[in-house]
N, C-alpha and C positions, 0 to 999 in steps of 0.2 A: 767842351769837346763834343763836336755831334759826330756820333759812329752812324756809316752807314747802314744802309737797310738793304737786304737784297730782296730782287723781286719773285713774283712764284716763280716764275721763267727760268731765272737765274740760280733757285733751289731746284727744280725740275734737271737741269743741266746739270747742277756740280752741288748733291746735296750735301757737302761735307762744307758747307758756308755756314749752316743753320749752326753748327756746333760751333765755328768759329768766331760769328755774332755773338753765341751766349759767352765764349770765353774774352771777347773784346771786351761785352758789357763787366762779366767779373775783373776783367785787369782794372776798368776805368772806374767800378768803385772801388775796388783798391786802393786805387791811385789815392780819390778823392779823400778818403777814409786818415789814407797816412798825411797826407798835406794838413788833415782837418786840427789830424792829433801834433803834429810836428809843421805848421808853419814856418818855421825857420828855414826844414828842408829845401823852401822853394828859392833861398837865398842863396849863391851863386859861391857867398864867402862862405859858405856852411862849411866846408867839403876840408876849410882849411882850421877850422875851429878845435885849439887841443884840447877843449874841455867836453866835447863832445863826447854824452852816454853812448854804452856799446848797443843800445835800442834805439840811438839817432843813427848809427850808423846804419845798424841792419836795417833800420828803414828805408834810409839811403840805398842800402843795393838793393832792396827790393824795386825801389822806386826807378831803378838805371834798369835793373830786369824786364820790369813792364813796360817801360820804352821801348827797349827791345822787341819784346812781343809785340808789342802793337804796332810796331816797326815790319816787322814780320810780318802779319798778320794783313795792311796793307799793300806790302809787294806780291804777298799769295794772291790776291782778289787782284790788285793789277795787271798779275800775268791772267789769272783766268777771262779776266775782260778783253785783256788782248786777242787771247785763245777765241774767247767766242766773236771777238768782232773779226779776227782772221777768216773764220768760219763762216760768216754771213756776206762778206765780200766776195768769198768763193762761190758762195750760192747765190750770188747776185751776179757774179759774171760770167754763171753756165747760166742762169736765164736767158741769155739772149742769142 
């Protein structure tokens, strides 16, 4: 998974990104961490396994949580890019 990067521009504009890159980066070794320890969880049939420890599970919902967030986390920075490219069209069409 490659997490974006934002640029100084982009911190300068909306510096509450920088915290949100370091909290992507910690979900994503998170993520990594629990896969490493529980490979199985990446199996689709897991979810239906009755023999499943109750620290496969919570690993599981952490793992459905961090999706989440990083799910988030992507439509946050989507909308702000919208925002500032809304913003730079308008400054491009009082230029003239």
């Amino acid at each position: 998974m490659s997490l974006p990067s934002s640029s100084p521009d982009a911190l300068a504009r909306d510096p509450e990104l920088a915290s949100l890159e370091i909290l992507a980066c910690a979900a994503d070794t998170a993520r990594r961490a629990l896969f490493a320890e529980y490979p199985e969880l990446a199996c689709e049939l897991f979810v239906e396994d009755p023999d499943a420890s109750a620290r496969q599970c919570l690993a599981l919902a952490v793992l459905c949580h961090l999706d989440s967030l990083a799910d988030s986390i992507a439509v946050y920075r989507a909308h702000l890019d919208n925002v500032a490219s809304a913003s730079l069209r308008r400054i491009r069409d009082n230029d003239f």
